[in-house]
Backbone as numpy.savetxt, mean C-alpha at the origin, in Angstrom:
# Nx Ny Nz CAx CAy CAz Cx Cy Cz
-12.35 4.87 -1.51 -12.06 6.21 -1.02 -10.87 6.86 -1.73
-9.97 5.89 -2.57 -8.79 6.92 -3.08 -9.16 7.76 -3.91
-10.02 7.59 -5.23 -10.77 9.60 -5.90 -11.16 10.06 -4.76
-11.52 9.84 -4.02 -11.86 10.96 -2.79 -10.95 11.72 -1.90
-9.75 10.67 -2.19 -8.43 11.44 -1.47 -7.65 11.94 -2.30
-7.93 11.45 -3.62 -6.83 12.52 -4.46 -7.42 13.87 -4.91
-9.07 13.86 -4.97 -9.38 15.34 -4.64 -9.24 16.11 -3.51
-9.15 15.09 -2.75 -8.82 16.51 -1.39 -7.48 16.81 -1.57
-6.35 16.45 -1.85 -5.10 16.25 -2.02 -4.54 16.67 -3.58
-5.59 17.58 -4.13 -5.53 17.68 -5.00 -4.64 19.15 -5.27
-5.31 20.08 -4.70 -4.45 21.27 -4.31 -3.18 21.39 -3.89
-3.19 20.68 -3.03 -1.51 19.90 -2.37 -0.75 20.17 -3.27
-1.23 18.98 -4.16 -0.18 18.46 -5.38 0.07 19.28 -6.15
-0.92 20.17 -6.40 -0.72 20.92 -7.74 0.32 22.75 -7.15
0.42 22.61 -6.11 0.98 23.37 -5.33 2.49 23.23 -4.92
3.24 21.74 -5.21 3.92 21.59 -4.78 5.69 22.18 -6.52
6.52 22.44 -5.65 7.22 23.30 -6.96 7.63 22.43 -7.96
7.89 22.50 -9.22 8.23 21.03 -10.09 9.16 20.72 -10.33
10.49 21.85 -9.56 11.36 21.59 -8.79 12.04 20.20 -7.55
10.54 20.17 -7.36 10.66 19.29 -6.06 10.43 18.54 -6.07
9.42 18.10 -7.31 8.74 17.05 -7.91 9.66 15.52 -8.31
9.61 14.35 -7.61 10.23 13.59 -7.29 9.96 11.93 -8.25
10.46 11.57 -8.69 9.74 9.78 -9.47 10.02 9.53 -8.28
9.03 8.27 -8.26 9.11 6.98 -7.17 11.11 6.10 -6.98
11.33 6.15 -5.89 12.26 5.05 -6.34 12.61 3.74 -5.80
11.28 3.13 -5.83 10.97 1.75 -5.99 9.85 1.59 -6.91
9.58 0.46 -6.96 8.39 -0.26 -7.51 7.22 0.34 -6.73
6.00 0.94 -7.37 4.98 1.26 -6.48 4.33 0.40 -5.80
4.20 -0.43 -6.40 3.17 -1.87 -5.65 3.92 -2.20 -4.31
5.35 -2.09 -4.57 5.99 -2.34 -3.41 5.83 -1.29 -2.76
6.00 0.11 -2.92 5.89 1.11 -2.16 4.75 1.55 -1.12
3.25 1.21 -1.66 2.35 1.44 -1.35 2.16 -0.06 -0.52
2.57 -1.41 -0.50 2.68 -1.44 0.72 3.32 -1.51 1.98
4.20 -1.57 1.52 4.94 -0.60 2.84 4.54 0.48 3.76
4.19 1.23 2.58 2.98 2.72 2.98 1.75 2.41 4.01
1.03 1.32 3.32 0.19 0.80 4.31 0.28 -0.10 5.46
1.54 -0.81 5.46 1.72 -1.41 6.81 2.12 -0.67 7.65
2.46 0.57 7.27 3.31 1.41 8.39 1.71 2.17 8.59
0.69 2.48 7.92 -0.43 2.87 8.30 -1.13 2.25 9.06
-1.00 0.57 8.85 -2.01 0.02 9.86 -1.40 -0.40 10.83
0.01 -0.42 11.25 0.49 -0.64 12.21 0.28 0.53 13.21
0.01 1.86 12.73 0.01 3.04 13.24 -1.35 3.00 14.24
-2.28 2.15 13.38 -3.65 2.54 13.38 -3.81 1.66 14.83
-3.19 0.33 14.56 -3.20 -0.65 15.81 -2.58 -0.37 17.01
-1.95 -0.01 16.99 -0.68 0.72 18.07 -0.34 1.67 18.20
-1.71 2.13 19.47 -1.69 3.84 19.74 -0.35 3.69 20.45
0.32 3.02 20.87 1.58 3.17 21.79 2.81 3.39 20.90
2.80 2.95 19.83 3.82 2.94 18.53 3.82 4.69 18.33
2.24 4.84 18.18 2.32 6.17 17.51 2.48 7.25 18.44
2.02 7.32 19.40 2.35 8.12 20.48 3.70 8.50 20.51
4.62 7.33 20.86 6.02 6.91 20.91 6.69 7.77 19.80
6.31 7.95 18.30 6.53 8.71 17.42 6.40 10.33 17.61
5.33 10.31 17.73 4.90 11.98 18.20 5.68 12.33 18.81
5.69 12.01 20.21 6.77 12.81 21.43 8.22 13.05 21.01
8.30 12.45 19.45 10.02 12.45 19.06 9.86 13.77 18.14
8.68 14.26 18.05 8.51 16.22 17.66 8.43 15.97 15.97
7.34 15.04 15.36 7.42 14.83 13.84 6.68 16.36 13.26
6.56 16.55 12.17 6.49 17.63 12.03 6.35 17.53 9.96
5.22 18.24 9.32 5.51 18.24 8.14 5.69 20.06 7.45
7.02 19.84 7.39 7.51 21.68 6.61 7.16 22.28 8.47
6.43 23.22 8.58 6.74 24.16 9.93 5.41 23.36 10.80
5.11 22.44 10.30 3.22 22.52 10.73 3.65 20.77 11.83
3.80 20.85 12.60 4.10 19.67 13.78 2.78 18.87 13.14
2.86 17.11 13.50 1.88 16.05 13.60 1.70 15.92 14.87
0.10 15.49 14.48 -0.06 15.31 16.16 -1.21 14.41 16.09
-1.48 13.63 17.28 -2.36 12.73 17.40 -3.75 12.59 16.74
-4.52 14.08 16.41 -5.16 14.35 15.15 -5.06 14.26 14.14
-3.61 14.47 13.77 -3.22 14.73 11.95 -2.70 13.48 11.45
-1.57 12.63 12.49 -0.66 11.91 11.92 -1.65 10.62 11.02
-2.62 10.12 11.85 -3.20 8.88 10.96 -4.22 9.51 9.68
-4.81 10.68 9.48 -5.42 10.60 8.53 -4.86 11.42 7.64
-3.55 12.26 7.96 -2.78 12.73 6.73 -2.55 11.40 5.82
-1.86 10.51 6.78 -1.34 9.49 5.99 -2.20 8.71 5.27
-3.60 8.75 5.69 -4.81 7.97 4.98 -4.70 8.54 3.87
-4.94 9.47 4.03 -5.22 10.78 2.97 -3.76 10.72 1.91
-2.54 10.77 1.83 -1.73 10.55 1.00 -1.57 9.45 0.26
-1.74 8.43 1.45 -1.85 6.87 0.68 -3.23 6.62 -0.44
-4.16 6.66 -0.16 -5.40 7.02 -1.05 -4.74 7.22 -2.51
-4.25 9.39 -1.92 -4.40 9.72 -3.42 -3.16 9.38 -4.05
-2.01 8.66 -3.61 -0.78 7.99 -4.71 -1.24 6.70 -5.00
-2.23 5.86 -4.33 -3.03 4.76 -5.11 -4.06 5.13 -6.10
-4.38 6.08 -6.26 -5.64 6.15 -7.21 -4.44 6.92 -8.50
-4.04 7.83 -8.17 -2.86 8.07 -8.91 -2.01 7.51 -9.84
-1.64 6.45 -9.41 -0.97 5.61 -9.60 -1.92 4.58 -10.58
-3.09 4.23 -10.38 -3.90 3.26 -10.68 -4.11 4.49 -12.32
-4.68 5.49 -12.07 -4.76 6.25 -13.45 -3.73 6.30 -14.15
-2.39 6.05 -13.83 -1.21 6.11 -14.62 -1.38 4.52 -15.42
-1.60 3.46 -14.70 -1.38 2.28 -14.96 -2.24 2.39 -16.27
-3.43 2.81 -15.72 -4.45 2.84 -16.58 -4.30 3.31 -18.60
-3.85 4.41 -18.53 -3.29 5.02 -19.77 -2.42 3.98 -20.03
-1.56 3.63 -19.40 -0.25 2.91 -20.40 -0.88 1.45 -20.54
-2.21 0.87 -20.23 -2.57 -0.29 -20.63 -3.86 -0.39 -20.59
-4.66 0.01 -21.99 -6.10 -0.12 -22.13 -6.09 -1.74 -22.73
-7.19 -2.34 -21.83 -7.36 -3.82 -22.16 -8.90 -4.08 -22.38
-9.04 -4.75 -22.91 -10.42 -5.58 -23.48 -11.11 -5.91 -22.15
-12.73 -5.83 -22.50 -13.84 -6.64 -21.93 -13.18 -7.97 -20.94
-12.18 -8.79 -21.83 -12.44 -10.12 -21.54 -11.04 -10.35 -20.61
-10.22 -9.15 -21.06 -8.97 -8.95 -20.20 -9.24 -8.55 -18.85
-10.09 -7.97 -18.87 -10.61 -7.38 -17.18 -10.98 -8.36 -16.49
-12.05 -9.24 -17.28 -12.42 -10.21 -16.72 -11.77 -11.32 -15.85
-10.77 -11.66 -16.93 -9.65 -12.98 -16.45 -9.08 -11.96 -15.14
-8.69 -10.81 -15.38 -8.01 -10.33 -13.86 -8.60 -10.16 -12.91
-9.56 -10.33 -13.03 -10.68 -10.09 -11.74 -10.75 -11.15 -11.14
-10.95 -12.78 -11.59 -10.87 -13.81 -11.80 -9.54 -14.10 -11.18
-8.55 -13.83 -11.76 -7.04 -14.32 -10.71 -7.00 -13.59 -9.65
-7.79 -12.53 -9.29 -7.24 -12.04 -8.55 -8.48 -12.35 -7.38
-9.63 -12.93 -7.44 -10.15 -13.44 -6.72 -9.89 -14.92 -6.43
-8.87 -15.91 -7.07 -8.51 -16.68 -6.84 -7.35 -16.47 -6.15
-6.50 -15.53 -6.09 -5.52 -15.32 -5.30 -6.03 -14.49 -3.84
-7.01 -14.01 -3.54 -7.17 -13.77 -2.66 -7.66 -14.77 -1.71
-8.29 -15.82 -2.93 -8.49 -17.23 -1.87 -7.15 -18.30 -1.53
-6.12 -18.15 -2.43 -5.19 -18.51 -1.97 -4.17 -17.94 -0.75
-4.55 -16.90 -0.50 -3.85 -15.90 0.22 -4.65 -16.74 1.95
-5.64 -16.53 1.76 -6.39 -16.75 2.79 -6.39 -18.05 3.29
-6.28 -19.33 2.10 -5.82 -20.50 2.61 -4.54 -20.83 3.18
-3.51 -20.16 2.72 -2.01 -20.13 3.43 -2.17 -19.13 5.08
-3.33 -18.19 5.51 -3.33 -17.66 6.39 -4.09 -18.33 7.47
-5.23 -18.92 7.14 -5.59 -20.05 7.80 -5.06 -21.53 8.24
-4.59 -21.63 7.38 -3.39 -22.85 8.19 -2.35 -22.35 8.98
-1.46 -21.60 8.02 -0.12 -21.11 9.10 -0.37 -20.34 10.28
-1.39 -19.72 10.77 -1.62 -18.60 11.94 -3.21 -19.56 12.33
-2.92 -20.58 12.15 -4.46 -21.28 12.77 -4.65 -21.57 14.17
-3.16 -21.16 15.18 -3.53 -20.99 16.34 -3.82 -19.37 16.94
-4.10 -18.66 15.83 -4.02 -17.25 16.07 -5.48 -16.62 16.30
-6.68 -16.81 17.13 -7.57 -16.70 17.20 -8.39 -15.17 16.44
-6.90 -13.94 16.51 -7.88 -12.82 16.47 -7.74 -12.70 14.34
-6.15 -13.58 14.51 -6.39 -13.33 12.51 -7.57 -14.38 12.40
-7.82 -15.56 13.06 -8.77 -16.13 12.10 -9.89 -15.44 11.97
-10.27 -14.45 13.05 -11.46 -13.57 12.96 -11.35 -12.23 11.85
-10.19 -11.89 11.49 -10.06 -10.98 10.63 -10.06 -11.75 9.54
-9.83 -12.82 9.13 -10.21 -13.43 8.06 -11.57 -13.94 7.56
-11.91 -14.05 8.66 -14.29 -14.19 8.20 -14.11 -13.72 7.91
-13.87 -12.17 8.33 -14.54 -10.73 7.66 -13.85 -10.52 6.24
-12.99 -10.80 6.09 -12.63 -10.51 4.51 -13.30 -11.68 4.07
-13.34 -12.69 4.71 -14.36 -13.96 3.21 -15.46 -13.38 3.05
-16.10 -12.08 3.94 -17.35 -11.76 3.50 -17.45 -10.57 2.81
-16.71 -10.16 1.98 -16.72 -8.95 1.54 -16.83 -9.65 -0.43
-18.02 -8.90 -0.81 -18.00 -9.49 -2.55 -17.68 -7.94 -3.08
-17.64 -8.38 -4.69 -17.53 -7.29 -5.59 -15.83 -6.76 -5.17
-15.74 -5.95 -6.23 -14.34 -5.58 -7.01 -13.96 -4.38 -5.78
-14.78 -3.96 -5.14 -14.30 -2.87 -4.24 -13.87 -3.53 -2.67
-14.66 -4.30 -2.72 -13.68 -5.24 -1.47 -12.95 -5.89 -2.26
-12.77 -6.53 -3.13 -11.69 -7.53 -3.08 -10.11 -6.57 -3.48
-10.61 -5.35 -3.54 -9.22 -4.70 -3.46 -8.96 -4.13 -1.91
-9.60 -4.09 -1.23 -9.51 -4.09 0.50 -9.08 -5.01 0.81
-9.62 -6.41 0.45 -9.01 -7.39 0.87 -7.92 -7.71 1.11
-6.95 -7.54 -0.47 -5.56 -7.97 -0.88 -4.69 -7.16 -0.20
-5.45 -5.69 -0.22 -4.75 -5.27 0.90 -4.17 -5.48 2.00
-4.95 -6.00 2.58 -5.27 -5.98 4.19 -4.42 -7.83 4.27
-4.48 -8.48 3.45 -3.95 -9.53 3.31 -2.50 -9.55 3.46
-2.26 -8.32 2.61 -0.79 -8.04 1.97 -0.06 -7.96 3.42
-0.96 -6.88 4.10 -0.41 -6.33 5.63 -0.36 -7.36 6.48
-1.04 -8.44 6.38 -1.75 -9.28 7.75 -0.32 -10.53 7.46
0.00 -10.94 6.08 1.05 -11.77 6.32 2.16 -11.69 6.46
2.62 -10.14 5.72 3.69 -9.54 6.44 4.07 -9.30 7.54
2.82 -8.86 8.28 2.88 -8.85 10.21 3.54 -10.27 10.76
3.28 -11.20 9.65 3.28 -12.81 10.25 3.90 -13.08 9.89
4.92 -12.56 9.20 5.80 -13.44 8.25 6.63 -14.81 8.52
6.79 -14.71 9.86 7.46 -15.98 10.68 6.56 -16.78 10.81
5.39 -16.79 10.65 4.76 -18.24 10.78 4.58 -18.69 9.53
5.01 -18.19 8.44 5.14 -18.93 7.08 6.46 -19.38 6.95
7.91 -19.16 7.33 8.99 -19.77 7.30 9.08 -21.65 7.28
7.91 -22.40 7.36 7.76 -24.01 7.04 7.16 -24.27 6.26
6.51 -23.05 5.74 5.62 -23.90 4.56 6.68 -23.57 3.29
6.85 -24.48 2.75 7.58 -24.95 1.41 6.58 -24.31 0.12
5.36 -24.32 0.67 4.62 -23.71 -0.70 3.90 -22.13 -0.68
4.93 -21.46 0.29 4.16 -20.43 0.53 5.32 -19.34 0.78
5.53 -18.28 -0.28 6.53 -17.22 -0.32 5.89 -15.68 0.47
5.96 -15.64 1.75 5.11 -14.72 2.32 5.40 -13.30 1.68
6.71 -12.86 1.80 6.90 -11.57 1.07 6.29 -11.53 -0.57
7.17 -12.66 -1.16 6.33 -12.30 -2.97 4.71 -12.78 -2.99
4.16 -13.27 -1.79 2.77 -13.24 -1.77 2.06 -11.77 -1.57
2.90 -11.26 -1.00 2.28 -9.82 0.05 2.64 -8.73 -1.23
3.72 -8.76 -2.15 3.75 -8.08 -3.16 2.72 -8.00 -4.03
2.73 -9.83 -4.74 1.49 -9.84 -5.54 0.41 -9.55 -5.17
-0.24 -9.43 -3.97 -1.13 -8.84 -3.67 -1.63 -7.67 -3.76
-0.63 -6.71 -3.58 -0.71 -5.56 -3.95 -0.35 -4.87 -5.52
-0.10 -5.72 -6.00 0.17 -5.44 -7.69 -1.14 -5.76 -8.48
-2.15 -6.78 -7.36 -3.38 -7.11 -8.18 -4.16 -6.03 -7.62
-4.18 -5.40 -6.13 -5.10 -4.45 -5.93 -4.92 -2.97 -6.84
-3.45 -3.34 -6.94 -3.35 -1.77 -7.56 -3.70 -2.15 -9.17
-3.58 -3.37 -9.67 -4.38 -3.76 -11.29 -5.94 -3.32 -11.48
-6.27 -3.49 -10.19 -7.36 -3.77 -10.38 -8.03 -2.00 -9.74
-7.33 -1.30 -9.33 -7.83 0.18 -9.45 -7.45 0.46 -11.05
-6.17 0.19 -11.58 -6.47 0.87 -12.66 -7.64 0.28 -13.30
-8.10 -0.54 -13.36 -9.17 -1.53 -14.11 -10.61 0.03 -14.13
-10.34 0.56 -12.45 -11.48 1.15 -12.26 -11.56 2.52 -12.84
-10.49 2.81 -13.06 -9.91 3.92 -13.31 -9.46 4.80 -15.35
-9.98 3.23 -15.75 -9.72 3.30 -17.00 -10.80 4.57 -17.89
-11.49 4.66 -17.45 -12.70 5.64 -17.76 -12.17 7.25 -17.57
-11.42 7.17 -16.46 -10.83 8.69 -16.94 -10.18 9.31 -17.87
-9.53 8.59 -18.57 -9.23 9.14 -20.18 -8.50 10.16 -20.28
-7.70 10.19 -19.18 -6.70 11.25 -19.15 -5.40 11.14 -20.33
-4.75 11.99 -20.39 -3.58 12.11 -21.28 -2.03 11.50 -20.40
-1.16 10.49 -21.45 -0.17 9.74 -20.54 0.88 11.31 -19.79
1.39 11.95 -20.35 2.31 12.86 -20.00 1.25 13.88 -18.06
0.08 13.88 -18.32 -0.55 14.74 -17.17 -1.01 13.21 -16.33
-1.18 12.16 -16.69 -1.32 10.96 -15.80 0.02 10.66 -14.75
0.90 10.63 -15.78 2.32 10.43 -14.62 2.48 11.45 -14.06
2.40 12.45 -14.56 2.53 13.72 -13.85 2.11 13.75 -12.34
0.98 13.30 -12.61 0.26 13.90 -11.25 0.52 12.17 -10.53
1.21 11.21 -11.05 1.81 10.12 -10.31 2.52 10.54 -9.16
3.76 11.59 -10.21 5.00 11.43 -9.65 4.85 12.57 -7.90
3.99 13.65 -8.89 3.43 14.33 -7.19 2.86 14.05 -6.43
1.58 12.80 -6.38 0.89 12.05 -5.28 2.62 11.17 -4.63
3.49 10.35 -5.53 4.70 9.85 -4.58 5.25 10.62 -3.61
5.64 12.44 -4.68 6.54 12.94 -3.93 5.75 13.34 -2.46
4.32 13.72 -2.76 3.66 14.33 -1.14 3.41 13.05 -0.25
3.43 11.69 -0.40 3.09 10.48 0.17 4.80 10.32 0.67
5.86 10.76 0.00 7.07 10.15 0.47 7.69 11.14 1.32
7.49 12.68 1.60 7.62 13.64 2.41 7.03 13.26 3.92
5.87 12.47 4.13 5.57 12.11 5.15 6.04 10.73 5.33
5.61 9.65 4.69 6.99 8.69 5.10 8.18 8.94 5.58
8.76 9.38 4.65 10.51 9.64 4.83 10.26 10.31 6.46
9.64 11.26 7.22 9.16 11.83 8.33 8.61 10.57 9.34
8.06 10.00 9.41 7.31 8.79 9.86 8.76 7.46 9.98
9.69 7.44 9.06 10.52 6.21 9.11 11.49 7.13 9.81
12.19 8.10 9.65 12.95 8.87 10.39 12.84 9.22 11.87
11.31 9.35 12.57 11.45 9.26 14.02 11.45 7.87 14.35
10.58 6.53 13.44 11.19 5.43 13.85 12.54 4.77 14.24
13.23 5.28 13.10 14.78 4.70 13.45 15.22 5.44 14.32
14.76 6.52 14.98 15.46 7.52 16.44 14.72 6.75 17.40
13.50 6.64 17.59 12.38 6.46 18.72 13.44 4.61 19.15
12.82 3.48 18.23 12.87 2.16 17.90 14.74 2.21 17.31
15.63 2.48 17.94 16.70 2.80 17.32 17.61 1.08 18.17
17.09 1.07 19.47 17.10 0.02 20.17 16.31 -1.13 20.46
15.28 -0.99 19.48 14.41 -1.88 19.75 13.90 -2.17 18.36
14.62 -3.46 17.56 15.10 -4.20 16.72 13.02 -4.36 16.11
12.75 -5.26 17.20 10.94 -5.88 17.14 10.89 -4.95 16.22
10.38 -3.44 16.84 9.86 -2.26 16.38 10.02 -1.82 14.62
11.46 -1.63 15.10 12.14 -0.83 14.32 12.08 -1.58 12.58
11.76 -2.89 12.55 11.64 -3.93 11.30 9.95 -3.33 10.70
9.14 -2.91 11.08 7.64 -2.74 10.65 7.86 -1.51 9.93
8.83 -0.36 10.14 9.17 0.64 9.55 10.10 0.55 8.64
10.45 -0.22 8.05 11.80 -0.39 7.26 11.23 -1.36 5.67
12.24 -0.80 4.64 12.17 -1.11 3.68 12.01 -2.75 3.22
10.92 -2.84 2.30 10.50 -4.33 2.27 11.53 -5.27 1.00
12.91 -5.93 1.26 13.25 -6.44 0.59 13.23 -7.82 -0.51
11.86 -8.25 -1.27 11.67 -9.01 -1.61 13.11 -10.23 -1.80
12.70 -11.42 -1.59 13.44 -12.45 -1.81 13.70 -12.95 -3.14
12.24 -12.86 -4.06 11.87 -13.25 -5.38 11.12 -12.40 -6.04
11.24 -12.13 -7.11 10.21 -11.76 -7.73 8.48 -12.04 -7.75
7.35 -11.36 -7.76 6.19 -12.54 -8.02 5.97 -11.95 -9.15
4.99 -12.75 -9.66 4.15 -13.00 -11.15 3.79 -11.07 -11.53
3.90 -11.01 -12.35 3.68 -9.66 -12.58 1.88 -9.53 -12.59
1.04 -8.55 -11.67 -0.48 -8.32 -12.15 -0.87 -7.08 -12.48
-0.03 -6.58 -12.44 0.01 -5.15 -13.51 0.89 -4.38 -14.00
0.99 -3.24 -14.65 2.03 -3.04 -15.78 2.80 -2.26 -14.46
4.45 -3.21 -14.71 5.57 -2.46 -13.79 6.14 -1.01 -14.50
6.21 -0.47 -12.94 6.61 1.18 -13.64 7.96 0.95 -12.99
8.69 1.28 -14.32 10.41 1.39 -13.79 10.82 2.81 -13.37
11.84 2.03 -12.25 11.96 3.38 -11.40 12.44 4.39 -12.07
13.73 4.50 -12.89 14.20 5.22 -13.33 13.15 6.42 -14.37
């Protein structure tokens, strides 16, 4: 669904002043998920989001509201991933056999992902059920749902990986998302856009995706200002380590 959200979101962007126009300032892979845990936490916890609303969120004069707030944010996250994936794309055209091998690690890392989630949360009845459902998803368009949803599911957990010695939950939950977002540009390579109008329209899918964040983390820290639990699912993801690089890093600067 992200070409589908960066055309709807397309006007947006091209609307917004270039004035205002913002670079990322983190790592995207990291950014986007963050982006999405705060989406699917949203999605799980009508009480979270409610809790948000009543604190009067609002994007420019136009209030959020129990209609808008989850699929604006669908809708932004989308089009700064596909975005983003076309940027990757230009700055690294790779071979037949290069695609291949990444498709390949990155379906082996999604089985590694899943074996560290099945042991450590194996008294957790409803992840082991969210985990069938990702072992049953084939082809390149789930297995970038997957890593996703992986990325989110061990971060939610992150405390039940604190014993395993062979298992880095945060630089797992990164690399995960550095292979989903490898692996859009993979899909993305066919657009054949020009590098200078590729970042371009990067840096405006960030800036309209980080106008509603920055909005979204701001009634958190008011709403959840006392309530520590909460207030950690909205907040910036500080890796411990680096992981393995699975696609080309865009420096912030």
């Amino acid at each position: 669904m992200s070409q589908e959200h960066l055309n709807a979101e397309r006007p947006a962007l091209d609307a917004i002043p270039t004035s205002d126009v913002r670079k990322p300032n983190a790592a995207m892979s990291v950014y986007l998920l963050e982006s999405n845990r705060v989406l699917t936490h949203l999605i799980e916890k009508p009480d979270v989001r409610s809790a948000l609303l009543q604190a009067g969120m609002r994007l420019g004069a136009e209030s959020l509201t129990e209609d808008s707030l989850v699929p604006t944010l669908t809708s932004r996250l989308g089009a700064a991933r596909h975005a983003q994936a076309r940027w990757d794309a230009v700055r690294s055209r790779r071979k037949p056999e290069e695609l291949r091998q990444q498709e390949d690690a990155a379906y082996e890392l999604r089985g590694d992902l899943v074996a560290a989630a099945r042991w450590n949360l194996r008294d957790d009845r409803i992840v082991q059920g969210s985990l069938n459902a990702i072992q049953e998803g084939d082809g390149v368009a789930d297995l970038i749902t997957d890593l996703d949803a992986l990325a989110v599911l061990i971060l939610n957990h992150e405390g039940a990986f604190t014993n395993d010695a062979h298992f880095d939950a945060q630089a797992s939950a990164v690399q995960a998302q550095e292979a989903s977002q490898a692996l859009r540009a993979s899909e993305a390579e066919q657009v054949g856009e020009g590098r200078l109008e590729a970042r371009q329209l990067r840096d405006r899918a960030w800036t309209h995706l980080n106008a509603l964040m920055e909005e979204v983390r701001g009634a958190a820290r008011y709403v959840f200002r006392k309530h520590p639990s909460q207030l950690v699912l909205f907040q910036r993801i500080r890796s411990r380590r680096a992981s393995p690089a699975s696609s080309p890093q865009e420096p912030i600067s």
